[in-house]
LUMFI-600395 format. One record per residue (C-alpha): residue in one letter; x, y, z. Coordinates in steps of 0.001 Angstrom, whole numbers. Last residue first. Example, Ala and Ser with C-alpha at 12.3 -4.5 7.8 and 13.67 -1.06 7.14 Angstrom:
   r        c1        c2        c3
   S     13670     -1060      7140
   A     12300     -4500      7800
//
This chain:
   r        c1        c2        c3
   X    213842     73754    197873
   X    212659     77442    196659
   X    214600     78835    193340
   X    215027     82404    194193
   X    212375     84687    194958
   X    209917     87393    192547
   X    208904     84610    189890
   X    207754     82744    192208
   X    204565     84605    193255
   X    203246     83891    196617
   X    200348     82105    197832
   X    200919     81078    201936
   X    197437     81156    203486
   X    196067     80305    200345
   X    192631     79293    201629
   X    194107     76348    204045
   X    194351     73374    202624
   X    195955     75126    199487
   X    198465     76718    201691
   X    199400     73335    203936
   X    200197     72049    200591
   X    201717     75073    199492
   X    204228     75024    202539
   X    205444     71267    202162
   X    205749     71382    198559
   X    208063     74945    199163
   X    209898     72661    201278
   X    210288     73669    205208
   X    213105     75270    207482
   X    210797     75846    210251
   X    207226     76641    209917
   X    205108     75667    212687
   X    201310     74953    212638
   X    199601     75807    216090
   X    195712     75504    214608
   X    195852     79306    216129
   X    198731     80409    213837
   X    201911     81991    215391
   X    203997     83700    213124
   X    207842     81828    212473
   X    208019     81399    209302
   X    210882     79981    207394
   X    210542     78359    203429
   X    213714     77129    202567
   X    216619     78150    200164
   X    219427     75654    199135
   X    223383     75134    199624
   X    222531     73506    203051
   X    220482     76378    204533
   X    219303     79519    202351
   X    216714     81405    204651
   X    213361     82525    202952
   X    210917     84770    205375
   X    207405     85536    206225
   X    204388     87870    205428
   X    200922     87769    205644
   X    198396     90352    204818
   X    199175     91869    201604
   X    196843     94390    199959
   X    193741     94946    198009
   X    191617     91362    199073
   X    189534     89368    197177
   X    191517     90033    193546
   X    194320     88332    194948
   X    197486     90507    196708
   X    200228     87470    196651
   X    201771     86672    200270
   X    205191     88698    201282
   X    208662     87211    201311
   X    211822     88641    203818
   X    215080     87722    203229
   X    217411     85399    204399
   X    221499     84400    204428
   X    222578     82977    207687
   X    225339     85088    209242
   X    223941     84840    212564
   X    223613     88551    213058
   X    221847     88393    209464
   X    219276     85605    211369
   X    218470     87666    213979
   X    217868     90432    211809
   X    215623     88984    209521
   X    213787     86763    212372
   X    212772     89865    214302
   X    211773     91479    210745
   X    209383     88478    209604
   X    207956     88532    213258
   X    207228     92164    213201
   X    205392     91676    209688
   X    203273     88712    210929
   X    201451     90750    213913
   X    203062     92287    217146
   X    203604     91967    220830
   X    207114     91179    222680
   X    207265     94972    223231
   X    211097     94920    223059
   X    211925     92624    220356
   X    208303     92604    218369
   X    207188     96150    218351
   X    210823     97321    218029
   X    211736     95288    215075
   X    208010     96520    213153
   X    209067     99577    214180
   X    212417     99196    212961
   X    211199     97949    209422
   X    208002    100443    209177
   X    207219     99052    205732
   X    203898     97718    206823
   X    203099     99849    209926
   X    202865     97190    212351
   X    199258     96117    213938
   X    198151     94390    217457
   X    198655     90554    217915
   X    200617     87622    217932
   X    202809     87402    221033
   X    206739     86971    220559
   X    208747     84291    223026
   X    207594     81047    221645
   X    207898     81756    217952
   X    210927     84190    218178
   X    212729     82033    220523
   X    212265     78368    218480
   X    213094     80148    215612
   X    216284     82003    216672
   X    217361     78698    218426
   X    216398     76360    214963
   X    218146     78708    212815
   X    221613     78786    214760
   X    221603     74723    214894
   X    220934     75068    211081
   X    223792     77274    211038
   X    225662     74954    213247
   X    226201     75677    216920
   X    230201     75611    218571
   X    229459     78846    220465
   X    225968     79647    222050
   X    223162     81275    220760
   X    219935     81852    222699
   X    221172     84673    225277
   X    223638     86480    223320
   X    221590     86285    220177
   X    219108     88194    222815
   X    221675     90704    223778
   X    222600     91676    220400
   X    219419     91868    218524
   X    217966     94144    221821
   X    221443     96433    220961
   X    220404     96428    216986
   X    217280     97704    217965
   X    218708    100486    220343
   X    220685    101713    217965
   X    218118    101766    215073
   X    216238    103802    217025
   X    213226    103461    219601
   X    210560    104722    222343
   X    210572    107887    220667
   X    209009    110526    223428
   X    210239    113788    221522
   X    213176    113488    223904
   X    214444    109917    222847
   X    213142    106933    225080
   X    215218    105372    227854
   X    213299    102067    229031
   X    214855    100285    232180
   X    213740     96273    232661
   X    214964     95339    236228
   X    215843     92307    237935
   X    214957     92051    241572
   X    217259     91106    244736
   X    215638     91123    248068
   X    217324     91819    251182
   X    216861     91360    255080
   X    220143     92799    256959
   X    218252     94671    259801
   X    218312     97903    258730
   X    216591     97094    254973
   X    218571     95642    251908
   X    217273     96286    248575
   X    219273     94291    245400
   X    219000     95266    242082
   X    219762     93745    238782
   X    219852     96215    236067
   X    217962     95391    232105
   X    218369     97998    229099
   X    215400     99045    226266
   X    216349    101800    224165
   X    217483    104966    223529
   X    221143    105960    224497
   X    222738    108396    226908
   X    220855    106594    229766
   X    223100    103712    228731
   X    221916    100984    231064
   X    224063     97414    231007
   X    223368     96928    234895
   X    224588     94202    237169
   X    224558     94322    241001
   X    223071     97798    241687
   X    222691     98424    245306
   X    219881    100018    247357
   X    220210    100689    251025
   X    216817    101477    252837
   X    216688    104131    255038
   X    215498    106333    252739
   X    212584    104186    252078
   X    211314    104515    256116
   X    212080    101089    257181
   X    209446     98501    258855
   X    207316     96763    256449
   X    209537     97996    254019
   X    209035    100132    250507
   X    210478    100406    247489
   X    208513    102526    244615
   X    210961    101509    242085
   X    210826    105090    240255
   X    211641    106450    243604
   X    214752    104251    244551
   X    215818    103868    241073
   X    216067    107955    240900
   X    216827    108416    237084
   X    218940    110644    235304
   X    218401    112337    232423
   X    220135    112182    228586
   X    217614    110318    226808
   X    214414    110296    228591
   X    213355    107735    231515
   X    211127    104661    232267
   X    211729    102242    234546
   X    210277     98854    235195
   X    210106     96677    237796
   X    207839     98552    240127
   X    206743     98294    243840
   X    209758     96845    244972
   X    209269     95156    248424
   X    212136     95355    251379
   X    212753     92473    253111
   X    210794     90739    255981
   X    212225     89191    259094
   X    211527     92385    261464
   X    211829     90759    264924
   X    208457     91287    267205
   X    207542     94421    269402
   X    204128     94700    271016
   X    203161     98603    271936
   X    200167     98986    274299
   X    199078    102644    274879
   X    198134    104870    278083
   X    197214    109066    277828
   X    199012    112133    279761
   X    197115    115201    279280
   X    198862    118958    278922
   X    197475    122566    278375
   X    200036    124591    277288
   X    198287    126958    274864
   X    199403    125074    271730
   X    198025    121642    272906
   X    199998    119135    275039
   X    199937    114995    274605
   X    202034    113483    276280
   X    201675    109328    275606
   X    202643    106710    278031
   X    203863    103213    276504
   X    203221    100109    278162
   X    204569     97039    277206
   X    204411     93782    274677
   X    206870     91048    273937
   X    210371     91722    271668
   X    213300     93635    273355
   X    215199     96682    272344
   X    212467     98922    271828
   X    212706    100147    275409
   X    210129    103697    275570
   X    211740    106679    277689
   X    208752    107753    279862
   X    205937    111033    278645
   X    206552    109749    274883
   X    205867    113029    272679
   X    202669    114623    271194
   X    202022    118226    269669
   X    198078    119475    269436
   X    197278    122216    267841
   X    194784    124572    269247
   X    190575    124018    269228
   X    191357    120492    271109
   X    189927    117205    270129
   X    192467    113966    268739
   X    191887    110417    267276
   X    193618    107461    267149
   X    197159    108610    268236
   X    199549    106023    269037
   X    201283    107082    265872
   X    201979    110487    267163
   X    204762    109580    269638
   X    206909    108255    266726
   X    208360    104576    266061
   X    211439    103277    267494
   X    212846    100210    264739
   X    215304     98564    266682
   X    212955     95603    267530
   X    209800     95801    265176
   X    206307     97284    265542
   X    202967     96313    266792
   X    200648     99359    268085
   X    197733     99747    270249
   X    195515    102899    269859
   X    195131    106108    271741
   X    192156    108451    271963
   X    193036    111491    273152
   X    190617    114639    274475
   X    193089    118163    274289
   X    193787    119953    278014
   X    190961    122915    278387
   X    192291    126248    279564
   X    192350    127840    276530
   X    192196    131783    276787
   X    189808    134394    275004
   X    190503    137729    276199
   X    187902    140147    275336
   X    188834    143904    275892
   X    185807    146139    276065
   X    185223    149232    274126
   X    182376    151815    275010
   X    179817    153048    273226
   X    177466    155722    274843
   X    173533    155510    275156
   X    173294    154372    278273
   X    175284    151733    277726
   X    176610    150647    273676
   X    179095    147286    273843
   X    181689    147466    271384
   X    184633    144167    270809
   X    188333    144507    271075
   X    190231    141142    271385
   X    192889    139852    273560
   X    194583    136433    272367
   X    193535    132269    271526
   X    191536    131490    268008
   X    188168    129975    268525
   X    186492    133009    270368
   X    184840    135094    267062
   X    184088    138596    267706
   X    181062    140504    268023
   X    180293    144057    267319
   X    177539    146766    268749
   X    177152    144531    271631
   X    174292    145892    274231
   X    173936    146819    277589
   X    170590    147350    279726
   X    170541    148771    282841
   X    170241    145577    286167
   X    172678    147837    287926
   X    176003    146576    290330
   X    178565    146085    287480
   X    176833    146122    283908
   X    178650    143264    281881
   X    176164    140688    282526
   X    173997    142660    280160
   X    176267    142137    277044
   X    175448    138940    276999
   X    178242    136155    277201
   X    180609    135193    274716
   X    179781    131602    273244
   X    182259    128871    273606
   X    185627    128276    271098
   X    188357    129506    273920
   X    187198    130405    277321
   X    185807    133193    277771
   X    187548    136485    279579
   X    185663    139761    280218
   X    187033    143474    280142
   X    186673    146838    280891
   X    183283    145983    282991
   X    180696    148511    282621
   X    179460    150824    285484
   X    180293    154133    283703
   X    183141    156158    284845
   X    183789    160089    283913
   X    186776    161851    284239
   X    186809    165624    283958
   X    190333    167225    283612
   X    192762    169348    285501
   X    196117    170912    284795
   X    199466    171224    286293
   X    202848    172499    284359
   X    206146    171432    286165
   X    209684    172547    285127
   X    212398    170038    286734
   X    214895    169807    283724
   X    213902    167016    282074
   X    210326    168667    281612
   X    207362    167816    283788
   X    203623    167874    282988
   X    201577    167269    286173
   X    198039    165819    285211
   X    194684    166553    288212
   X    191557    164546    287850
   X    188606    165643    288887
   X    185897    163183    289546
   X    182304    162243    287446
   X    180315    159243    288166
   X    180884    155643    289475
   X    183987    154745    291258
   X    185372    151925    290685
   X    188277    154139    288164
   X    189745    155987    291257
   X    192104    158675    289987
   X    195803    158418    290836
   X    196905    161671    292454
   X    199412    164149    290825
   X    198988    161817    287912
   X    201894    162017    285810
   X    203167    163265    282355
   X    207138    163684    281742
   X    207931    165778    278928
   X    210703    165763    276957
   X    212686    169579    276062
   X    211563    172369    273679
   X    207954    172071    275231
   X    204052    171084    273853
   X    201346    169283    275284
   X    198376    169374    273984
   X    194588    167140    274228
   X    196080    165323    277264
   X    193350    163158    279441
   X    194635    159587    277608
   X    198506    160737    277941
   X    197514    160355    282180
   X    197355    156896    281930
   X    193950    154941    281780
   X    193204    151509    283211
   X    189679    150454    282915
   X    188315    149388    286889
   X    184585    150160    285232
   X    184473    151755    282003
   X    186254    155207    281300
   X    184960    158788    279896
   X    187796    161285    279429
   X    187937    165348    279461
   X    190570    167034    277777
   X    193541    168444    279000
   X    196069    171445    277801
   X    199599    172007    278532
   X    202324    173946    277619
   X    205522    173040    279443
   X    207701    175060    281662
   X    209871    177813    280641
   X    213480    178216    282281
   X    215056    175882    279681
   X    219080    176697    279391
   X    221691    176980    276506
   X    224936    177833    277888
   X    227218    180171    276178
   X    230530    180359    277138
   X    233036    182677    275493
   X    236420    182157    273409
   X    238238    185459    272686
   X    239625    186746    269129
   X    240882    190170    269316
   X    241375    191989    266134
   X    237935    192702    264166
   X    235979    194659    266509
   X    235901    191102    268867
   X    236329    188125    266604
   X    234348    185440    268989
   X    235451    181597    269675
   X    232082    179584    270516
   X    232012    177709    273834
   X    229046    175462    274200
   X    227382    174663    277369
   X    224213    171944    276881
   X    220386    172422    276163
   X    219747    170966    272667
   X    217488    173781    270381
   X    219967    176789    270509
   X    222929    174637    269150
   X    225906    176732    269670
   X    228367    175778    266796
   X    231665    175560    268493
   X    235201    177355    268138
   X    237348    177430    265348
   X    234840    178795    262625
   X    235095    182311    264536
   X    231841    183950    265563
   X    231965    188071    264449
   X    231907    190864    266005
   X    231759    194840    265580
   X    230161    197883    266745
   X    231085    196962    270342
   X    229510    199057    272676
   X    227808    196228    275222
   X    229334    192899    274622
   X    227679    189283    275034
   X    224180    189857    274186
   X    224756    191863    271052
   X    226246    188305    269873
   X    222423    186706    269309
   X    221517    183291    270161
   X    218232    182943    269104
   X    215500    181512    271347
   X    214640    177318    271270
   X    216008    177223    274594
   X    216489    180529    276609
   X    220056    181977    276131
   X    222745    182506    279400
   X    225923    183965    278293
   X    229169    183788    280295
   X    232138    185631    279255
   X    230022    189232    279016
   X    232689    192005    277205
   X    232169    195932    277769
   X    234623    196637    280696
   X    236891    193823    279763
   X    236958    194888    276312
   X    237867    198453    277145
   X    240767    197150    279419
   X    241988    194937    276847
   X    241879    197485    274364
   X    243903    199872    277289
   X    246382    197386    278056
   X    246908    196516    274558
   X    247110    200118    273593
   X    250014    200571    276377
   X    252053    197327    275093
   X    252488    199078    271747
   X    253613    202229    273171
   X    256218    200141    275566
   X    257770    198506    272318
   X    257642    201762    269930
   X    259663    203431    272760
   X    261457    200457    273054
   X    262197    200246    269519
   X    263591    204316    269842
   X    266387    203506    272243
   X    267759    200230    270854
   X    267739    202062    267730
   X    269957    205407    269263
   X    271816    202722    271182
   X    272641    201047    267857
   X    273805    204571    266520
   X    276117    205179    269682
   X    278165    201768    269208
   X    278655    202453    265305
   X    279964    206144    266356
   X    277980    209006    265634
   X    278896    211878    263242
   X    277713    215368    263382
   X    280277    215669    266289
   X    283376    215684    263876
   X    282550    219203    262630
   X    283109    218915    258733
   X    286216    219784    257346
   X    286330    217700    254244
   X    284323    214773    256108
   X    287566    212457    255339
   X    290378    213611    257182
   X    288010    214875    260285
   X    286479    211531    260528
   X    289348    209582    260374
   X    290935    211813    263308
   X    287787    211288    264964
   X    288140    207306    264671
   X    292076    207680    265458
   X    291054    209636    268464
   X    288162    206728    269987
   X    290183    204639    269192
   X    293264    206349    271878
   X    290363    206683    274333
   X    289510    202894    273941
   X    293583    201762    274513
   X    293636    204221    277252
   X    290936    203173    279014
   X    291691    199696    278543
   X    295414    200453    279682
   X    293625    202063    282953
   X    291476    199114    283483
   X    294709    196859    283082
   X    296746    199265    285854
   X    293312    198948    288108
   X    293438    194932    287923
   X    297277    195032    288694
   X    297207    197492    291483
   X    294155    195253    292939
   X    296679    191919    292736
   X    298847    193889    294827
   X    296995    194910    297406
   X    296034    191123    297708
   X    299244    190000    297746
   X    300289    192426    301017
   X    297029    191295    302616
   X    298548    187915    302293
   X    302133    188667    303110
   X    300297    190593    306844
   X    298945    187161    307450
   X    301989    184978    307179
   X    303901    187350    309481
   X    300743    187590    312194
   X    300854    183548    311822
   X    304561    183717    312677
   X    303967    186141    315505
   X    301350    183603    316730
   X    303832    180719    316658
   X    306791    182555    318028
   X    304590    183152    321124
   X    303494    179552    321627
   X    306646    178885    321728
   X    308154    181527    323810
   X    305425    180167    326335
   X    306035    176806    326037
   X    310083    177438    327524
   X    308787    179282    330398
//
C-alpha cells in the first residue's frame, strides 16, 4: 500500500513539473508578441514623423507623391528584373535560332575549300575567330575553328577533313627480259591523289613466261580507297642478268637467249676488272634490252713468299715475306699464328694473305733470328743550314740501322758549339743509340750560311781563328813557339789550289780556314790573323809585278820576332821548300835559284833581318 502512494506522488509531481513548463512557454510567446508589437509601433510611429516631415516641407503637397527610401529601391529592384528576365528571353530565343540553323560537325572533301555557308543555314553573317584552329584542307585530321556567329556569339565547331575519292590512275604497257624483276611503279604512267599511294600487284605476274599477259595494279590511299587498272606485259627470252668472274672475257651475247638458238647482240660492253653490278645493252629481235652484269672475285690472290733473317726483339711486318703477289683486288697480308721473336734460330712463319673481295690463302715462310750487334750508321757528317732555321740532325744525318726504323733510334748531342743564329762553320759530337743499346758516336761539321746563301762573315772568320788557336796553342809558349804552331798548322793543314779574289781578305780567310783549299793569298791571310790573335806583329808582302807578267802572283808575310822582322811563308811549293822565320839572304837566294819566286821591292817593308 505504502509503494503505491509513492509511485502516485511521483507522477503527480511530474504532472506539476510539466504543467510549469507549458506555463513558461506561454509566457515566453507573450514576450515575443509584446516586442513585435513595440516594433510595430516603433516603425508606425517613423513612418508618422517621416510624413509629418514631408508635409512640413513639401509646402502642402499631398504626402503620397513621395516614396519612402525602402519603397524606391523596391521600385529598382522591380524594374532590373524586368530588364533581367527580358534579357535572358532573347538569349533563349538567339540560342534557339542558332541551334535550329547551326551544323557542329562539318565534313569537307580533301584538297576542297572549306567554306562557312556549310555550317549554318540563314545566317547572313560569320566570321572564323583567330583563337581557334587553322583548318588545313590539304592534311586530313579534325580541327576545331572558333566561329563569330552574326557578329555576337562566338561557338567552336568541328571540322574534319576527310578523303572519300580514290586515286587516279593510269598504266602503261612494259616489256621485261627473262625472270627480270619489275614492281608495279614500272607499269604506272599516272598516279595522282591528295593522300600517299600504295601500288600493288593484285596478282604477281609471271616473268618465265614468254609472251604477252595482263597484269592487273591496285592503287591504294592511306585511307583504304582502291583504284585498279590493267597493263600489257611483255617477256622476251633474254636473261636479266649474267655474272663473270672478275678480269675474264664476258660471254656472247647469244648464250643469253633462254631456250631459242635467235640471235642476240651487245650494243655496249663493259670492262670486268673492277668488282660490282654493271649495266650493259644487248639488242633481240630487234628491241634493246638492259642486262645487269655482276662481276664478282672469287679467285684467292697467287703468293710467292721469301725467307727472311731479322733480329731478336725486332718483329718485322707480314708483308715483308712477300716476294711477289697476283690478284686483280688489293691484296692485305697479316701473320695467320702469333710469330716468337724472342729467341734466335730459325722457324716457321704462316702468312694470310686476303684480297679486297674476301678471298683468303694461307702461304709458308722461314724467318732466322740472330742478336742485333750493330750500331746505327750516319750517312752524313756534315750539315748545312740558313741563318736563323732549325735543323733536323736526324734527317740531315741520314741515320740508319740494320735493324731500327730511324725514328726509333735515340740521338744525343754530346758537345756542340752551333749558333744557328750565326754564320759560319760549327762542329757537334753525336752519339746514335739503337733498341738494343749499340751506339756510335760521330763528330759533326755544321755549316750555317746567311740567307742570300753567304757561306761567311767576319764573325764567323774570327770564330774559325778562335777555335783553331785554341787547338794548336797552348799556355806557357813563346812567340817564336806561337809562330812555329801557326806555321806548322797552316802549311800542313791548308791545300794549295783553286783561286782567291785578290783583295777579298775574308774570302781569302774563309777559303783557307773553313774550306781548307786555296792559293798563296788565302795562306798569307790565315797566317795574318792567326798570328794578330797571337799578338805577334806581321803583315802581309806581295811579289814585284816585272815587265813578263801584269800582276802579282805570290804573296806572303813579314813577322817581327826577336826585336827584328823575318821573312814567313807558309804556301806549299811542289820542291817542298818551307819558309819559317827566314833571312831576307836566305829567301833571295832560294829566289834567284828559282826565277824570282820571291822579288819584292824594299823600299815598301821595314828593314828585313
Amino acid at each position: 500500500m505504502k509503494e503505491e502512494n509513492v509511485e502516485g506522488n511521483a507522477q503527480k509531481a511530474e504532472e506539476s513539473e510539466t504543467k510549469a513548463e507549458e506555463s513558461v512557454t506561454k509566457a515566453e510567446e507573450s514576450v515575443t508578441k509584446e516586442e513585435e508589437n513595440v516594433t510595430k509601433a516603433e516603425d508606425l510611429s517613423q513612418t508618422q514623423e517621416i510624413r509629418l516631415w514631408l508635409h512640413e516641407n513639401t509646402k502642402g503637397a499631398p504626402v503620397e507623391h513621395y516614396l519612402s527610401k525602402q519603397e524606391k529601391k523596391e521600385q529598382v529592384y522591380n524594374i532590373l528584373s524586368v530588364v533581367g528576365l527580358f534579357c535572358a528571353f532573347l538569349m533563349v530565343v538567339l540560342a534557339g535560332y542558332v541551334f535550329f540553323h547551326f551544323h557542329p560537325n562539318v565534313q569537307v572533301e580533301i584538297g576542297e575549300e572549306f567554306q562557312l555557308s556549310s555550317v549554318w543555314t540563314g545566317v547572313s553573317y560569320a566570321e572564323l575567330l583567330p583563337e581557334g584552329e587553322v583548318v588545313d584542307c590539304n592534311t586530313l585530321g579534325v580541327y576545331h575553328p572558333r566561329v563569330l556567329v552574326a557578329g555576337l556569339v562566338p561557338v567552336y565547331i568541328t571540322v574534319q577533313v576527310v578523303d572519300t575519292t580514290p586515286p587516279r590512275l593510269e598504266t602503261k604497257a612494259l616489256s621485261i627480259t627473262y625472270r627480270q624483276e619489275v614492281t608495279p611503279e614500272e607499269f604506272v604512267a599516272k598516279c595522282e591523289d591528295m593522300t600517299e599511294v600504295t601500288l600493288t600487284f593484285l596478282e604477281e605476274p609471271d616473268t618465265a613466261r614468254r609472251g604477252q599477259q595482263t597484269v592487273t595494279i591496285q592503287a591504294t590511299d592511306v585511307v583504304g580507297n582502291v583504284t585498279e587498272k590493267t597493263a600489257n606485259m611483255t617477256m622476251y627470252p633474254i636473261r636479266s642478268e649474267l655474272t663473270c668472274e672478275m678480269g675474264s672475257c664476258i660471254p656472247e651475247a647469244t648464250t643469253l637467249v633462254v631456250g631459242d638458238a635467235g640471235k642476240a647482240y651487245y650494243v655496249s660492253l663493259v670492262s670486268t676488272m673492277t668488282c660490282g653490278d654493271f649495266p650493259v645493252k644487248v639488242q633481240y629481235a630487234g628491241k634493246v634490252f638492259e642486262v645487269m652484269v655482276h662481276v664478282v672475285d672469287t679467285t684467292p690472290p697467287k703468293v710467292v713468299t721469301q725467307s727472311l733473317e731479322g733480329f731478336i726483339d725486332h718483329p718485322l711486318e707480314a708483308d715483308a715475306f712477300i716476294e711477289s703477289v697476283q690478284d686483280y683486288s688489293e691484296v692485305e697480308f697479316s701473320f695467320a699464328e702469333e710469330v716468337d721473336w724472342t729467341e734466335e734460330g730459325e722457324r716457321q712463319v704462316k702468312i694470310l694473305c686476303a684480297d679486297a673481295e674476301g678471298n683468303e690463302i694461307v702461304k709458308i715462310a722461314r724467318l732466322t733470328l740472330s742478336e742485333d750487334t750493330l750500331a746505327p750508321v750516319f750517312g752524313a757528317t756534315w750539315v748545312t743550314v740558313t741563318e736563323g732555321d732549325r735543323v733536323s740532325y736526324r734527317e740531315a744525318l741520314r741515320i740508319t740501322d740494320n735493324a731500327d726504323a730511324v725514328e726509333d733510334i735515340t740521338l744525343e748531342i754530346l758537345e756542340s758549339n752551333v749558333d744557328l743564329n750565326s754564320i759560319g762553320r760549327y762542329t757537334a759530337l753525336m752519339k746514335a743509340t739503337d733498341t738494343v743499346g749499340n751506339s756510335r758516336e760521330v763528330r759533326v761539321s755544321v755549316r750555317v750560311l746567311g740567307e742570300n746563301g753567304a757561306a761567311y762573315n767576319e764573325a764567323s772568320i774570327q770564330r774559325e781563328v778562335d777555335e783553331i788557336y785554341g787547338a794548336i796553342i797552348s799556355a806557357g809558349m813563346s812567340d817564336r813557339q806561337k809562330a812555329q804552331a801557326i806555321y806548322n798548322w797552316v802549311h800542313n793543314r791548308i791545300k794549295y789550289g783553286g783561286h782567291t779574289v785578290k783583295g777579298d781578305y775574308w774570302g781569302a780567310a774563309y777559303s783557307a780556314l773553313d774550306r781548307r783549299y786555296t792559293d798563296c793569298y788565302g795562306y798569307a791571310v790565315a797566317c795574318d790573323l792567326l798570328l794578330k790573335k797571337a799578338g805577334i806583329p806581321t803583315q802581309m808582302i806581295v811579289k814585284q809585278i816585272t815587265p813578263a807578267t801584269s800582276q802579282v802572283d805570290h804573296y806572303w808575310n813579314l813577322i817581327f820576332l826577336d826585336n827584328g822582322w823575318y821573312h814567313y811563308d807558309a804556301t806549299r811549293r811542289r820542291d817542298g821548300a818551307t819558309f819559317c822565320i827566314v833571312t831576307d839572304a836566305q829567301l833571295m837566294y832560294y829566289s834567284a835559284t828559282h826565277e824570282g819566286s820571291h822579288n819584292y821591292d824594299p823600299s815598301r817593308y821595314p828593314t828585313i833581318q
